[in-house]
C-alpha positions as CSV (number, residue, x, y, z in Angstrom):
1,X,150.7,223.6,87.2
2,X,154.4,225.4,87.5
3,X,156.8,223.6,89.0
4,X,157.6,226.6,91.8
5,X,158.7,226.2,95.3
6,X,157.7,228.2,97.9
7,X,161.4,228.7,99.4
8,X,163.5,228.2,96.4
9,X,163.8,230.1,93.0
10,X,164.7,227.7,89.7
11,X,165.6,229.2,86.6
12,X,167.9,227.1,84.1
13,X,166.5,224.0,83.2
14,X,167.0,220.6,81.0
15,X,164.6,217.9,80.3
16,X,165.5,213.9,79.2
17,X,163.3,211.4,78.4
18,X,163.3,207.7,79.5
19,X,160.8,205.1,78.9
20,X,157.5,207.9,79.4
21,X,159.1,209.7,81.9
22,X,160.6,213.0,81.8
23,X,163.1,214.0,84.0
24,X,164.1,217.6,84.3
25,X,167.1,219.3,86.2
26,X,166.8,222.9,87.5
27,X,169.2,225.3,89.0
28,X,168.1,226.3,92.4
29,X,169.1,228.9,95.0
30,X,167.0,229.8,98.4
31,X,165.1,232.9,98.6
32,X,166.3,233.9,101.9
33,X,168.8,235.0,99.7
34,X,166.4,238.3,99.5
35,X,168.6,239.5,96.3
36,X,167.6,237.2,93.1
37,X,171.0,238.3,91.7
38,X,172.6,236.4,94.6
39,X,170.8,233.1,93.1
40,X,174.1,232.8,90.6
41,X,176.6,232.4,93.2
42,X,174.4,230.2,95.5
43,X,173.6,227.5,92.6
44,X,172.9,223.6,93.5
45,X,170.9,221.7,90.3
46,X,167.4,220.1,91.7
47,X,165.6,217.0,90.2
48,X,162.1,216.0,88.9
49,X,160.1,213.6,87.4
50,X,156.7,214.1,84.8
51,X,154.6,212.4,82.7
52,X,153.2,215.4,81.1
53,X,155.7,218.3,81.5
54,X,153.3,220.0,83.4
55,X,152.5,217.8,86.6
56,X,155.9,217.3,88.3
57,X,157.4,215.2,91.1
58,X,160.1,216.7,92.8
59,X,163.1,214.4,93.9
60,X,165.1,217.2,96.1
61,X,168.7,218.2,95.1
62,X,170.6,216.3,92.8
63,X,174.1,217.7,91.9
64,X,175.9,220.8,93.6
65,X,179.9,221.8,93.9
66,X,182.1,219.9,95.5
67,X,182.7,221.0,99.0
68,X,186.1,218.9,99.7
69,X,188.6,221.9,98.6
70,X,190.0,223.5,95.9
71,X,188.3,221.9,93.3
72,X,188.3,223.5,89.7
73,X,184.1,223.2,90.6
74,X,184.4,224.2,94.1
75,X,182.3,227.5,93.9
76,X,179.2,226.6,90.7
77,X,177.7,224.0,89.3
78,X,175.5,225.6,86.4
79,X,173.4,224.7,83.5
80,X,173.9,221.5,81.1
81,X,172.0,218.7,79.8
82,X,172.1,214.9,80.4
83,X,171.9,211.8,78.0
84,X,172.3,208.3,77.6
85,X,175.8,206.7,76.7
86,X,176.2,204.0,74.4
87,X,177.6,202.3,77.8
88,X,173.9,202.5,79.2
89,X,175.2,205.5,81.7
90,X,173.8,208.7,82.1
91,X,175.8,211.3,81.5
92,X,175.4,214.9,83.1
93,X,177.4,218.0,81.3
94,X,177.8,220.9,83.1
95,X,179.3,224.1,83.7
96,X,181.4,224.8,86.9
97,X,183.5,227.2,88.1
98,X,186.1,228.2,91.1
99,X,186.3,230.1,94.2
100,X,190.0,230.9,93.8
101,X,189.0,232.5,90.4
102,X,186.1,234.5,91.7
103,X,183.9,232.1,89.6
104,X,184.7,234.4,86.5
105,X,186.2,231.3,84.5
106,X,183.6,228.8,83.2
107,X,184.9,225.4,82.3
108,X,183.0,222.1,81.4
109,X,182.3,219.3,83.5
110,X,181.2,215.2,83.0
111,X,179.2,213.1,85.9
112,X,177.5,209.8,85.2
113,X,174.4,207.9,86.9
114,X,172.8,204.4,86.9
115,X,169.3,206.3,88.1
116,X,169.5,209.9,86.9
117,X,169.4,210.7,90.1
118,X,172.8,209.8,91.8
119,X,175.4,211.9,90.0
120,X,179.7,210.7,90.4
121,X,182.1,212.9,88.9
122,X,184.2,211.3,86.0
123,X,187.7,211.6,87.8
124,X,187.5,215.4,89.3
125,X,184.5,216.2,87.0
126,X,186.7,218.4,84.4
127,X,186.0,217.2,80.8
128,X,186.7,220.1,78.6
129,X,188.8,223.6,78.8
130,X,190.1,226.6,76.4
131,X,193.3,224.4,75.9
132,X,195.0,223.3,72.9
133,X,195.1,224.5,69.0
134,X,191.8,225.6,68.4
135,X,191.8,227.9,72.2
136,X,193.0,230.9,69.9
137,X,189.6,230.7,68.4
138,X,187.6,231.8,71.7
139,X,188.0,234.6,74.2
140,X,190.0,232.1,75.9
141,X,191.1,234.8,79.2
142,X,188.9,236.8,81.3
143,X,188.9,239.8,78.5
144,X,188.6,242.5,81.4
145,X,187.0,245.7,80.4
146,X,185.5,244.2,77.9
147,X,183.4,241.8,78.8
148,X,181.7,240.3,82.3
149,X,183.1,236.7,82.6
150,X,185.6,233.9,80.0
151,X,182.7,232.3,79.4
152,X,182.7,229.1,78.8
153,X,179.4,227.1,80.0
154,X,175.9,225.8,79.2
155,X,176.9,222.5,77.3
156,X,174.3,220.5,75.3
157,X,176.0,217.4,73.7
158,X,174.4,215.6,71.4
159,X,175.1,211.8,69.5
160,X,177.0,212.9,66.2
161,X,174.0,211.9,63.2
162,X,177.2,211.4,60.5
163,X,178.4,208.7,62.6
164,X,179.9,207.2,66.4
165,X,181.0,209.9,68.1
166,X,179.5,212.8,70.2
167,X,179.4,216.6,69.7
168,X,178.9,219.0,72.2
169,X,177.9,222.9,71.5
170,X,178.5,225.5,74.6
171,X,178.3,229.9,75.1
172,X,181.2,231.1,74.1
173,X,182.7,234.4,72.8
174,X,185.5,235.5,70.5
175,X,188.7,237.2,70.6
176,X,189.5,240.9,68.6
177,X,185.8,241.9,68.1
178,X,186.1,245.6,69.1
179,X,182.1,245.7,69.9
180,X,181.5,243.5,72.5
181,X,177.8,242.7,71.9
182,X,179.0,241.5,68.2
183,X,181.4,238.5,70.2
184,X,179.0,235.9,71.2
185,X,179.4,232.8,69.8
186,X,178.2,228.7,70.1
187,X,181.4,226.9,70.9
188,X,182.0,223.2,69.4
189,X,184.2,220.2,70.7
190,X,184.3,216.1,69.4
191,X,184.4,213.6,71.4
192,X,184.7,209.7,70.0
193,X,183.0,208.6,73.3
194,X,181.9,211.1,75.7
195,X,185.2,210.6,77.8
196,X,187.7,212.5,76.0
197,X,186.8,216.1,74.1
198,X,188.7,217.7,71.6
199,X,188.1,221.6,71.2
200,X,186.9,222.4,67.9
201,X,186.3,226.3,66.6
202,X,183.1,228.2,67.3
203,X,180.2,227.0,64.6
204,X,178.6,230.5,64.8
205,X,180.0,234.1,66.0
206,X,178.2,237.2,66.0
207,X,174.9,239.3,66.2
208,X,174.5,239.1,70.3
209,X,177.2,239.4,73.4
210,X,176.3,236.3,74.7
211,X,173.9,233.2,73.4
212,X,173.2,231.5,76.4
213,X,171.7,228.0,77.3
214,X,172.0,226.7,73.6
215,X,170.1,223.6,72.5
216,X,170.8,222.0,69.4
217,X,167.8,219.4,67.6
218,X,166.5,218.7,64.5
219,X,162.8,219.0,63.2
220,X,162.7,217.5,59.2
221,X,165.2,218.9,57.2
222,X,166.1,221.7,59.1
223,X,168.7,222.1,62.3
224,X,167.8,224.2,65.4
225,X,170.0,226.0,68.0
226,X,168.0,227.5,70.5
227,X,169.5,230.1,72.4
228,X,168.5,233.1,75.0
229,X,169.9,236.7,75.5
230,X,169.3,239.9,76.5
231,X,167.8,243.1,75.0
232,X,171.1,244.8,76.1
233,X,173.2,242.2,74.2
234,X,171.8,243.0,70.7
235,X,174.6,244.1,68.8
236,X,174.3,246.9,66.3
237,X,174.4,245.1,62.9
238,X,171.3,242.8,64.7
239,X,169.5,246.2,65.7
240,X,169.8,246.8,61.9
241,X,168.9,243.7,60.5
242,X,165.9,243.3,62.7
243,X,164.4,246.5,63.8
244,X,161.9,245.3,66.3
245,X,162.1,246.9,69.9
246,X,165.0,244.9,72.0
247,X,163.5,242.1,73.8
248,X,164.7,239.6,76.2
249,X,164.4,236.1,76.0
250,X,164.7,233.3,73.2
251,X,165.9,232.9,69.7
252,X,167.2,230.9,67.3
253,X,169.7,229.9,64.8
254,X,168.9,227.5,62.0
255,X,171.2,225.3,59.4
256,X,171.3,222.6,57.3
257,X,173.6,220.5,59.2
258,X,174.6,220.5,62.6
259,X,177.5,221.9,61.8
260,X,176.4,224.1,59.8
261,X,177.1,226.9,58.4
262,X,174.3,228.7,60.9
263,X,172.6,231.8,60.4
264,X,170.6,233.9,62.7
265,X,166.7,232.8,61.9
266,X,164.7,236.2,60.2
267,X,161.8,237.7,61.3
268,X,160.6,238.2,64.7
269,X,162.7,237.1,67.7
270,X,161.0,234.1,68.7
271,X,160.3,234.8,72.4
272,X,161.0,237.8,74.1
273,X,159.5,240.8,75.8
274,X,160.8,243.7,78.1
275,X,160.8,243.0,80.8
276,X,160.8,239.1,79.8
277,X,158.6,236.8,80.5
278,X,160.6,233.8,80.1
279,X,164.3,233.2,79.9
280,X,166.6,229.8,79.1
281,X,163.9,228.0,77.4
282,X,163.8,224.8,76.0
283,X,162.2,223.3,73.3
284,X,160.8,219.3,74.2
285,X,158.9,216.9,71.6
286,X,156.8,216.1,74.7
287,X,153.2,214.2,75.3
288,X,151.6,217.1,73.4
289,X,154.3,218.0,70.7
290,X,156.6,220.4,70.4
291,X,156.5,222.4,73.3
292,X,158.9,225.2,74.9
293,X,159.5,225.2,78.8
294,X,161.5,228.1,80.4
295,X,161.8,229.9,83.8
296,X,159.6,233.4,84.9
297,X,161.8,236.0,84.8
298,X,159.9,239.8,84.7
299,X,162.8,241.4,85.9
300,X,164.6,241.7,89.8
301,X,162.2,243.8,91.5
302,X,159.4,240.8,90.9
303,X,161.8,238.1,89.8
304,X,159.4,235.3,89.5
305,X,162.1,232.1,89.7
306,X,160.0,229.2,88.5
307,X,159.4,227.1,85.5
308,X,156.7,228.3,83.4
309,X,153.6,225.5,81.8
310,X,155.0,224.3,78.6
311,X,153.4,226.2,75.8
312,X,153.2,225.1,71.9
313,X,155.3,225.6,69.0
314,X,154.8,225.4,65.7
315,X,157.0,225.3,62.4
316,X,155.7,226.8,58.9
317,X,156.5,225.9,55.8
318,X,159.4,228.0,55.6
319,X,160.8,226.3,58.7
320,X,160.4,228.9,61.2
321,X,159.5,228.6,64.8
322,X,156.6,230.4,66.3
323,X,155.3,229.8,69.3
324,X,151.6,229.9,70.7
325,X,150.5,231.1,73.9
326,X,148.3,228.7,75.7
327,X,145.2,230.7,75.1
328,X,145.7,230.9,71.3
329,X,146.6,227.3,71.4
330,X,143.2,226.8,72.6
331,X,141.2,228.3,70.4
């Protein structure tokens, strides 16, 4: 069953597993909203609970701005990912962004937890910004004209496999690309434990505007950064290289190393239609494998605004993801 609500639309969503529970985060907005496009601005991050990834309990609300003033997180508090701490916390990543900036500057932010549940902010919440050497190497101010927002957002942070520290991987974009669907990118910072980040440069620029909701895991050999986009952020050299119809939806990038160097995967874009199906997926080693959760989408005029039944994915011998619709699965 879908985890839906019957006054509330989710989309973005993260999953983390303790003991043989999974506990997944969701943004949510209301739908007296009547516009789904208002759903951005009107953000709080919901919790729940599974077994399965597909029977969910829902625990209410769990994280939202701060409401006390003219905090740098005062007006969103969008998409991240959570994980445990060598200090036995919880940690929570997230994007957030200001009133007093029209929320069109995305910056970083760090909460902890003793029950995944119960969320404080790690001094005013603010863990990482476009500041210091390496800022040069992002679209670091609101390029107007060019593009929509300074992003900045989606962290996924991850423990660092060559040793103690802690690496986290965010949407970003690049400065002095003159096509702006050719400036998308997968920011990088270090951190030797999860309290202090350094900025690092981009690991990967190009071939869509935007790579949202990244999601970086390993499966063998091979290295895996999930990301989603739209058909309207193809750039021209991708429109080239793969000459599919535009879709919208989910993709990947693939490496040897989590640092790379990461190259778009070939073929078919993994999961994508027009008008999509399903956007911000994730890919989970759940109950029944590897498995990719994301939101309904289909467009505004029937936004559908809940999480989708995890469906399967498979990897052939060339490393490539495919995924399998639940009735294929089944046969």
């Amino acid at each position: 069953m879908s985890f839906k609500h019957k006054d509330l639309w989710f989309w973005d969503s993260w999953y983390v597993q303790d003991g043989d529970i999974w506990h997944g985060y969701f943004l949510q907005a209301p739908k007296s909203l009547i516009d789904p496009d208002a759903r951005h601005l009107n953000a709080t991050q919901r919790h729940a609970t599974s077994k399965d990834l597909v029977n969910w309990t829902d625990m209410g609300t769990t994280f939202e701005p701060q409401r006390n003033g003219a905090a740098w997180d005062d007006s969103t508090t969008w998409t991240g990912s959570v994980l445990k701490g060598d200090d036995g916390l919880w940690h929570l990543f997230y994007t957030g962004t200001t009133l007093s900036e029209q929320s069109l500057y995305q910056r970083i932010g760090h909460a902890t937890s003793r029950d995944l549940h119960n969320w404080t902010r790690v001094g005013d919440g603010l863990a990482l910004d476009m500041t210091g050497p390496n800022a040069d190497c992002y679209e670091k101010d609101h390029a107007i004209g060019h593009w929509h927002d300074r992003a900045m957002r989606d962290p996924w942070v991850m423990k660092d496999p060559d040793g103690n520290g802690w690496l986290m991987y965010f949407t970003a974009r690049v400065p002095g690309v003159p096509e702006p669907n050719a400036g998308g990118a997968i920011g990088f910072a270090t951190s030797p434990d999860l309290m202090t980040w350094t900025l690092q440069p981009p690991v990967f620029h190009g071939g869509f505007g935007q790579l949202e909701v990244p999601q970086v895991f390993q499966v063998g050999q091979h290295w895996y950064c999930l990301f989603c986009t739209s058909s309207h952020h193809w750039s021209e050299q991708y429109r080239r290289d793969n000459p599919e119809t535009p879709v919208t939806g989910t993709h990947y990038l693939i490496a040897d190393h989590p640092r790379g160097p990461w190259r778009i995967a070939p073929g078919p874009f993994l999961d994508g239609a027009e008008p999509c199906r399903r956007y911000a997926a994730r890919i989970v080693d759940g109950p029944q494998g590897l498995v990719i959760l994301g939101f309904a989408d289909s467009g505004k005029a029937t936004f559908g605004g809940y999480v989708m039944d995890p469906e399967p994915v498979v990897i052939d011998r060339d490393g490539l993801l495919h995924v399998q619709p639940l009735a294929q699965a089944a046969e």
